[in-house]
C-alpha positions as CSV (number, residue, x, y, z in Angstrom):
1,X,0.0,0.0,0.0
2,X,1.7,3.6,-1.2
3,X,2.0,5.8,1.8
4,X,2.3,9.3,1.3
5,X,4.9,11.6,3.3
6,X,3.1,14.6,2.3
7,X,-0.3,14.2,2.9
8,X,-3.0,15.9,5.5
9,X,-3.2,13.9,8.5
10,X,-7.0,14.4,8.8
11,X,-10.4,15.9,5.8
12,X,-10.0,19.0,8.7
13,X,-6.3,19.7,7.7
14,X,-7.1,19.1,4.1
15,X,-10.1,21.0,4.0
16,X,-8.1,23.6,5.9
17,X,-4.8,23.5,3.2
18,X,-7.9,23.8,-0.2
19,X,-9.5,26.8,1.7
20,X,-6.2,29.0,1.1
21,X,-7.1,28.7,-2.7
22,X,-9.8,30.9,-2.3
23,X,-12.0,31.7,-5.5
24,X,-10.5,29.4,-7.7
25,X,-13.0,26.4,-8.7
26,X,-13.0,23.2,-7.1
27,X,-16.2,21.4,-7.9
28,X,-17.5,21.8,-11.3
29,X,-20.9,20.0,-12.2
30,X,-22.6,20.8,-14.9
31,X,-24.0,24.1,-14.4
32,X,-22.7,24.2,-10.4
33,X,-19.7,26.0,-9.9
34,X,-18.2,26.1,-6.1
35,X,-15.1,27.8,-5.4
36,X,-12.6,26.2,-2.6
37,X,-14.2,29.0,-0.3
38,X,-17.3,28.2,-0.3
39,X,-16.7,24.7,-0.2
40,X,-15.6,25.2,3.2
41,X,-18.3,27.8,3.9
42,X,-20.4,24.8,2.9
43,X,-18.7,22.3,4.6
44,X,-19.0,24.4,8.0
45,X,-22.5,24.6,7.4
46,X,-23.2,20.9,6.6
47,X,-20.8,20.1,10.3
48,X,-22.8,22.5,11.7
49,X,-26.5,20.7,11.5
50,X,-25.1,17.5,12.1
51,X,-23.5,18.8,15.3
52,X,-27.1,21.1,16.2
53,X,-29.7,19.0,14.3
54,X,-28.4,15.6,14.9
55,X,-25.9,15.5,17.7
56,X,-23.0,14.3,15.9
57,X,-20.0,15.2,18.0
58,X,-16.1,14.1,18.1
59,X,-15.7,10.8,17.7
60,X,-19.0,9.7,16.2
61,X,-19.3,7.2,13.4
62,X,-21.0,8.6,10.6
63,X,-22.1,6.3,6.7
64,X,-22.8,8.4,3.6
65,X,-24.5,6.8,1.4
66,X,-24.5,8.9,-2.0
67,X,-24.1,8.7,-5.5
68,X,-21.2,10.3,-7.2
69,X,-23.2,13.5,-7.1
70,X,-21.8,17.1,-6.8
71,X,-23.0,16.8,-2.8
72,X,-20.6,14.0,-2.3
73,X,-17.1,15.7,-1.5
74,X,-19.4,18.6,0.5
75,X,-20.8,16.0,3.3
């Protein structure tokens, strides 16, 4: 299995790193365009309700079950 030297320890740290590209696009679908900022303005939001609306906290075990849908790489 490759291991990477480089690589974010945790999605925080890489969600973290792909914010400082600001308004450059990172998810293109279709019509949808979503810069790296607002993905993490999105992301917040998304950790957000699961913390408030569902009590997900630290530690939790949470299963997506998507498609490969533009929503995917936001929850």
């Amino acid at each position: 299995m490759p291991v990477f030297k480089q690589r974010a320890p945790h999605l925080r740290a890489l969600l973290e790193a792909s914010a400082g590209y600001g308004d450059l696009e990172y998810l293109v679908c279709n019509d949808l365009r979503l810069s790296f900022a607002q993905h993490a303005r999105v992301v917040a939001s998304v950790a957000k309700a699961f913390a408030e609306r569902y009590r997900i906290g630290k530690g939790d075990r949470v299963a997506i079950m998507l498609p490969n849908i533009f929503q995917y790489p936001i929850v």
